[in-house]
SEFI-415334 format. One record per residue: residue in one letter; z, x, y of N, C-alpha, C, CB in turn. Coordinates in steps of 0.1 Angstrom, whole numbers, plus 5000, padded with zeros to 4 digits. Atoms other than C-alpha are relative to their C-alpha. Glycine has a CB too. Layout:
<pts>
aZXYZXYZXYZXY/...
</pts>
This chain:
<pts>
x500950085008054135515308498850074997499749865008/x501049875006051835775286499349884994500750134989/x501250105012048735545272498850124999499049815009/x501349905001046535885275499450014984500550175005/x500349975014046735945232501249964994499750144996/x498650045011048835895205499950174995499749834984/x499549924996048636265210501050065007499650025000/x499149964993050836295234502049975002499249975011/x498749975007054136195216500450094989500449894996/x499149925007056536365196499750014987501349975002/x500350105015056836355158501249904994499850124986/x498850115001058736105140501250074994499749864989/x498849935006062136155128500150064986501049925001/x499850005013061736175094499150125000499749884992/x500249875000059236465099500950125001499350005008/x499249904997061736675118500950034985500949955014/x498950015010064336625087498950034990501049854998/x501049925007061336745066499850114997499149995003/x500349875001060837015079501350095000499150035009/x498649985003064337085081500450074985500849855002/x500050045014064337015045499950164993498649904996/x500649915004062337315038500050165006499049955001/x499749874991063437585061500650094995500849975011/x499449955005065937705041499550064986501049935001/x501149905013065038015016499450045000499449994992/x501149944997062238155006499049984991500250125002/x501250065012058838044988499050085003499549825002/x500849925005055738224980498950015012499549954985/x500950034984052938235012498549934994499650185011/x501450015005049438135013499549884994499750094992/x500050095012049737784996500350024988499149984999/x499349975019051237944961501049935003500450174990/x498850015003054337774969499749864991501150015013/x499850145002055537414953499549905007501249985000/x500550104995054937204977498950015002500649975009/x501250055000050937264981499649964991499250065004/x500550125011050437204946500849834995500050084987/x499550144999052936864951499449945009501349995002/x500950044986050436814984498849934991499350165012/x501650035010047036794957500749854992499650194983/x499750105012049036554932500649845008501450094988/x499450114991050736324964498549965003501050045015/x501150054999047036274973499149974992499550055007/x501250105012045136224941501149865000499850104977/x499150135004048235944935499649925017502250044996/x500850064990047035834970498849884997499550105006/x501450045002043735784965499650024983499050115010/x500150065016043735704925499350084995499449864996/x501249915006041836004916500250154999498849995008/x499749854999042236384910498950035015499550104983/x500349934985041336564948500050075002500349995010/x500349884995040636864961500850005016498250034999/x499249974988043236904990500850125012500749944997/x500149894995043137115019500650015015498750024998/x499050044990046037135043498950135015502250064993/x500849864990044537305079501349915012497449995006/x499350014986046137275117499749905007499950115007/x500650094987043737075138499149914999499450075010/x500850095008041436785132498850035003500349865002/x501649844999038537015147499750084989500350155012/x500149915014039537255118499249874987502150064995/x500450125013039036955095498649975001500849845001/x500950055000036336835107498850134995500149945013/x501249914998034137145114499750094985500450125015/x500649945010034937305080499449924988500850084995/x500550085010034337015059498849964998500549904999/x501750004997030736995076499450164994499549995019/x500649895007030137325065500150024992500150085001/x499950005012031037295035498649874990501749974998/x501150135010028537005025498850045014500849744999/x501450004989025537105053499450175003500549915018/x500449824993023437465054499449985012498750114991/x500549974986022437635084499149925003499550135002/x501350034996019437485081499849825004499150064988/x499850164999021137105078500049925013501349974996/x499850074987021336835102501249884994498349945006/x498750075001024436625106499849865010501350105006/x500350134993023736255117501149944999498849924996/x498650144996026736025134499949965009501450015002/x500450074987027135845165500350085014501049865001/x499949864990026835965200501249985005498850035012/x498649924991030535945211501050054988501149865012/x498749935013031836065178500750165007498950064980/x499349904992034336335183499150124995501850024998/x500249815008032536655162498650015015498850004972/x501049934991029436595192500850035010498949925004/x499650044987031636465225500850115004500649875000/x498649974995035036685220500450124994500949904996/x499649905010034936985195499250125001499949944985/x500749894995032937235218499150074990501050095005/x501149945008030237285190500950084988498950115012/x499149945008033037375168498949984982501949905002/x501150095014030537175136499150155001498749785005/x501149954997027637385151500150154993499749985016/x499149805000030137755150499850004982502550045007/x499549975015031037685115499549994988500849944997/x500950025011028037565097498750115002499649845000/x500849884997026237845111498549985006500050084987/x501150034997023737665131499649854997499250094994/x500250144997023437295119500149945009500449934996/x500550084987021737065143500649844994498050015003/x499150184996024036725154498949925001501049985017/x501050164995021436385156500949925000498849924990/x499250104995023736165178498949875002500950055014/x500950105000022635815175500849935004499349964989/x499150144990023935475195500049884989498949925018/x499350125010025435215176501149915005500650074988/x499450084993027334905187501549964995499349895000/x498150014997031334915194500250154989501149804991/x499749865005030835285181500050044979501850035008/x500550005012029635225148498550034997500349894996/x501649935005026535385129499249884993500350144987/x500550095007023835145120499450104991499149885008/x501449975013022035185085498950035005499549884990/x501650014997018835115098499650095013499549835003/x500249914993019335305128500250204998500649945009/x499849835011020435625108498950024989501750004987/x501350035010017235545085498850095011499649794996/x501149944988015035605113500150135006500049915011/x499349844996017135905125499350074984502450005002/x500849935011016236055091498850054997500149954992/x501650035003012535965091499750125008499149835006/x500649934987012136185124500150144993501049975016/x499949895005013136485103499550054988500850014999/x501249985012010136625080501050064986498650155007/x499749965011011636625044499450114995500049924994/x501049845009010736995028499650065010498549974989/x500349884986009437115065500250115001500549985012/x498949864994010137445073500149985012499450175000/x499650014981009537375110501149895000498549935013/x498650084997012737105105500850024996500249894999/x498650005007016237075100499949874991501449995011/x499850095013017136915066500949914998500150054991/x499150135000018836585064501150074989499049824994/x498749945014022436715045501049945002500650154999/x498650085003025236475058499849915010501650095001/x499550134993026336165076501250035002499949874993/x498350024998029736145094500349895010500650135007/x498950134992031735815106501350045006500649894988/x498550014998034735805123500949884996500250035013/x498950125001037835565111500750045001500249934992/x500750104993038935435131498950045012501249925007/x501749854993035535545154500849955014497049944999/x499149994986036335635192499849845010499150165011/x500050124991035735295202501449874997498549924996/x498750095002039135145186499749914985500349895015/x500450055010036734985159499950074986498949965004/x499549935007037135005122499249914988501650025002/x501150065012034235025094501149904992499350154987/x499750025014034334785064499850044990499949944998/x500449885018034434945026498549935004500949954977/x501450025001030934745026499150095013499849845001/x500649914991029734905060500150134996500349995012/x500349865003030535245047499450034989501050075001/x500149985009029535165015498250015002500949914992/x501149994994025735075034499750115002500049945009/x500449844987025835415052500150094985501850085019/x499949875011026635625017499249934989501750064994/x501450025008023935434998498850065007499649844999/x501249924992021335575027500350144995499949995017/x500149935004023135865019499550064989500450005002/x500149995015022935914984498150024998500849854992/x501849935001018835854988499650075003499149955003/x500349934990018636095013500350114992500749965012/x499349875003020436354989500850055013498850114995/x499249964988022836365018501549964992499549905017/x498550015001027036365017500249925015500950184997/x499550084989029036135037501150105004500649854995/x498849944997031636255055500949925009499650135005/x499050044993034636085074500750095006500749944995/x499150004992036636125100500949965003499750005005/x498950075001039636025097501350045006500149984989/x498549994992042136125125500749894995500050005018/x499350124991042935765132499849914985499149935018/x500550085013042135665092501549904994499350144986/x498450095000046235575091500149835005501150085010/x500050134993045335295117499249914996499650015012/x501150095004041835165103500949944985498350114997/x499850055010043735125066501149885005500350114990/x499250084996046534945084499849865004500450065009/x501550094990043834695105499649924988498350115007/x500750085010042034645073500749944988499150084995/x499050045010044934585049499050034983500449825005/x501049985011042434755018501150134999497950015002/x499849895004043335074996499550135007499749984989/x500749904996042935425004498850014995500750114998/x500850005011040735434977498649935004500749924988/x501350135000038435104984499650035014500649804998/x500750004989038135265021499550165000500849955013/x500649835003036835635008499350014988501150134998/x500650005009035735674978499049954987500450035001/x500950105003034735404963499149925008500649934995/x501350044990032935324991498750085005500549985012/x500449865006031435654985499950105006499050014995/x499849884989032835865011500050184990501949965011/x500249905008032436224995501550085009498450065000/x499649915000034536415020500949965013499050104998/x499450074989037436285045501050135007501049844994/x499349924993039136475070501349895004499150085013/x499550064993042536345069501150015011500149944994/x499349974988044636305104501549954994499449905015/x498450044997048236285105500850055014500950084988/x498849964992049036465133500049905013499850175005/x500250094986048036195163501049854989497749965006/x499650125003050636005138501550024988498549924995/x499149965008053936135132500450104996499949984993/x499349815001053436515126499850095014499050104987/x500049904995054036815143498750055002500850074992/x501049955000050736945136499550024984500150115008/x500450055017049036855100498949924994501149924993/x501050125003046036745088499050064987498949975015/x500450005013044336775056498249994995500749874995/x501250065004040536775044499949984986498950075005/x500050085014040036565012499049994993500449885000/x501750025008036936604985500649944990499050154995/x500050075012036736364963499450054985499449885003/x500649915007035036564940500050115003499249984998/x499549855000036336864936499350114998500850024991/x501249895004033037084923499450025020498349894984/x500850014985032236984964500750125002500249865011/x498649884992035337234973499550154999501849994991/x500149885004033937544955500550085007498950044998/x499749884988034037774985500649945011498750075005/x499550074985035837565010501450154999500749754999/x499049894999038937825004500150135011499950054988/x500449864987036838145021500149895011498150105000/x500450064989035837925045501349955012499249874994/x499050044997039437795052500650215005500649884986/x499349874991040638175055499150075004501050094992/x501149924992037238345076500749925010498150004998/x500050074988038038025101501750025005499549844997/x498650015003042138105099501149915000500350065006/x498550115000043537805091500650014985499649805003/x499249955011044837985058501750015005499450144996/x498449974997048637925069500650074992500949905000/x498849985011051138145058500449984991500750005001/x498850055002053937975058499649824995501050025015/x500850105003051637665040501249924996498750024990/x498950125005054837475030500649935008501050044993/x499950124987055637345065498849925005500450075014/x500750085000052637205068499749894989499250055003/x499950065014052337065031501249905007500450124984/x498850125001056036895038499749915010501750065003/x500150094989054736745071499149854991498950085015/x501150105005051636565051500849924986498450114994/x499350025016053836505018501249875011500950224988/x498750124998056736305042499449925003501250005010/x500950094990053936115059499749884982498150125010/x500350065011052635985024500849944994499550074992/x499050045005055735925009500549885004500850095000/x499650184994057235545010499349965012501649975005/x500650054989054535485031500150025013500049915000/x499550034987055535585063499049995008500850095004/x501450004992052035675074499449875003498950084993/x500550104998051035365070500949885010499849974987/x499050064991054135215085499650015017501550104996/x499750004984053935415118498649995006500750145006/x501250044989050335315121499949865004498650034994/x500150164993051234925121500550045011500949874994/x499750044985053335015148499750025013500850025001/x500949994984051235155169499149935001499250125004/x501050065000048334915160500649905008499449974987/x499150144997051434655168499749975017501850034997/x499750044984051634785207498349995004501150145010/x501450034996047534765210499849915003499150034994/x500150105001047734465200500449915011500450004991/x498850034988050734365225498949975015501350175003/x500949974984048934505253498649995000500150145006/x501650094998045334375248500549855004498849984984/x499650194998046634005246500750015014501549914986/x499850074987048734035281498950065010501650035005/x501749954995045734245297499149885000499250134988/x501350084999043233995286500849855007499249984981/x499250134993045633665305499650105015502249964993/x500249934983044833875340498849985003500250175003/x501750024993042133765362499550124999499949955017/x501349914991039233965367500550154982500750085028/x499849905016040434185329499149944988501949994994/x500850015007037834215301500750084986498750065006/x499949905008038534355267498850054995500949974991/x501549985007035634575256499250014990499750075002/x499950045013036234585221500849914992500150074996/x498850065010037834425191501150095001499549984983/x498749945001041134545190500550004982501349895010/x499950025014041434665154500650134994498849964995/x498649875001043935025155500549975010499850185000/x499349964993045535165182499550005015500350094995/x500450014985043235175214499749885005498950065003/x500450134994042734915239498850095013501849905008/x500950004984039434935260499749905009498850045000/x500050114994039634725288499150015012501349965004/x500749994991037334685318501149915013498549944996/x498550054989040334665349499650035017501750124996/x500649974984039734585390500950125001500449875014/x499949864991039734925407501749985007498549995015/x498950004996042934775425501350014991499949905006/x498749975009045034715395500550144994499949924989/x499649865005044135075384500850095010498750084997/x499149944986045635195417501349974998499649945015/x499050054997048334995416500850094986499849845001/x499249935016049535145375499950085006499650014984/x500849894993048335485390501450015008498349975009/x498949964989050935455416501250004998499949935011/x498750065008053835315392500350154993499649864987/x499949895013053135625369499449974985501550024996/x500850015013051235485344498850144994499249855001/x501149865002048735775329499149934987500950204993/x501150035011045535675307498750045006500049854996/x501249934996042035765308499349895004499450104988/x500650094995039535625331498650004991499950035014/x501149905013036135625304498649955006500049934979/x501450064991033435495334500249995012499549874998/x499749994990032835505366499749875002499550095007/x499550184997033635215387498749934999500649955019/x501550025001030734945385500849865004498850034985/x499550154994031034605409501950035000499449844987/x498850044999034934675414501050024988499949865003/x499149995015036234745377499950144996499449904987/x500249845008036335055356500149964987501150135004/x499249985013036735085321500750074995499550004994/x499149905003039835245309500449994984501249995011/x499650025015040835335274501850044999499050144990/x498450005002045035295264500250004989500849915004/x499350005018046435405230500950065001499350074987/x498650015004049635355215500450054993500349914998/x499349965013051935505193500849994995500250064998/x498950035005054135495167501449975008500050084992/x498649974990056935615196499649945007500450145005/x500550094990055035405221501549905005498649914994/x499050124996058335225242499349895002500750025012/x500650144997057734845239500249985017501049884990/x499250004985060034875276498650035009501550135002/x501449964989056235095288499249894996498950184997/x500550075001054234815277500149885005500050014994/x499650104992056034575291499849985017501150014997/x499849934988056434725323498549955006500350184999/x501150014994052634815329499149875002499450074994/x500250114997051934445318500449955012500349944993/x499150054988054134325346499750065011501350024997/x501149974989052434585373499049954996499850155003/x502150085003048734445360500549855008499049964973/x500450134995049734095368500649995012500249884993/x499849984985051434185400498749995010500650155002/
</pts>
């Protein structure tokens, strides 16, 4: 019973037979082949708009170069403080933009307030030499708390930007799950909401390893290319990654295998929350469930084999633990661990 990530399954089938697909022969290296420029034209038809698309390996890669690409050395990068580019990506933002300074800010169920990102701004002398210069904003969707902006909330956060002469930027490992949750367009939850620059995740959802950073405006991209081969996520062999991101898009599947992991979150918050002495800590609105669970029951899963992350230390008898599901998630483990909890 794996609830650690929705990293830690397999990929779906239809990937494998993808990449299958493509194995055979021989195509051009470096991205010249077919399928990266069928990668650019699957994602403008995505997102209703010509895009600048930029296949990389790891959602660190995504992340860290897409900040460097919209923030100089001298920038500062304001998001929340458990976002992943501060908490999880070993200063990977910091390496790549050659020195921009992170302003992690607290925000409720892991969401960035306006007015508290306003104030974060103020603190940083506009034109200063002695400061770093306000140059981007970044959200996560869905953010590490399981919660999942609305186009109007992000649309709030990239109006501050915009006065600010700042770029938005997303995060979007888990952006498969938030569109799923929200039932809105790619579109109506990026760019018309006026995200400038999305890092998107596929691989915590279906692939092998594949993930994509997305400028909506393409003049943004100029130099993202070097940048992409100094940092080496210039792939070769760029057409196994392209076919991973291209099957994902295709008849929806991405969107598919993020209901079904939102499905088992879902599952397993509702019998969780029927157990004495069990809290849920957020809305349940992708794939994670955070629950606050007696110390005993965690012993008791613990001793079954269940595996998930503990995200606090005990306090009065409970803990808080975080559980996310996936597409492959057995309904049979969910069941189960329900059935040890109310034991």
């Amino acid at each position: 019973m794996n609830f650690l990530s929705d990293n830690v399954w397999g990929a779906a089938p239809e990937m494998l037979e993808a990449l299958a697909a493509v194995n055979d022969g021989s195509a051009p290296s470096y991205g010249e082949d077919s399928l990266s420029r069928k990668l650019t034209e699957e994602m403008s038809r995505v997102f209703e708009r010509p895009v600048a698309a930029f296949p990389v390996l790891s959602g660190t890669a995504a992340n860290a170069l897409a900040l460097a690409t919209i923030t100089p050395p001298h920038g500062a990068i304001f998001c929340h403080a458990e976002a992943h580019i501060v908490t999880d990506e070993c200063g990977a933002p910091e390496f790549f933009t050659h020195g921009a300074r992170i302003a992690a800010l607290p925000g409720h169920d892991g969401k960035l307030d306006p007015e508290l990102v306003a104030g974060g701004i103020a603190r940083f002398a506009k034109g200063g030499v002695h400061s770093s210069q306000p140059a981007a904003i970044s959200i996560t969707q869905a953010t590490e708390c399981g919660t999942c902006y609305r186009p109007q909330e992000i649309a709030a956060i990239a109006d501050l930007a915009r006065q600010h002469g700042m770029k938005l930027h997303m995060d979007g490992a888990r952006f498969a799950n938030a569109l799923a949750w929200l039932g809105c367009t790619p579109a109506e939850a990026t760019w018309k909401a006026g995200v400038n620059v999305l890092s998107f995740g596929l691989t915590k959802n279906g692939a092998l390893a594949a993930e994509a950073v997305v400028f909506f405006n393409p003049e943004d991209a100029l130099d993202f290319e070097y940048r992409r081969k100094r940092s080496g996520h210039l792939v070769s062999k760029m057409r196994f990654v392209c076919a991973q991101l291209i099957c994902g898009l295709e008849k929806n599947r991405w969107l598919i295998w993020a209901n079904q992991s939102n499905a088992g979150a879902r599952t397993l918050a509702a019998g969780l929350s029927d157990i004495a002495g069990v809290a849920i800590a957020y809305p349940i609105e992708a794939n994670a469930v955070f629950a606050w669970l007696p110390d005993a029951v965690i012993r008791k899963l613990r001793d079954c084999g269940a595996s998930f992350y503990e995200w606090s230390a005990s306090t009065d008898g409970r803990t808080l633990v975080r559980l996310v599901t996936s597409f492959a998630t057995p309904q049979e483990d969910i069941e189960i661990l329900l059935k040890l909890a109310r034991e």
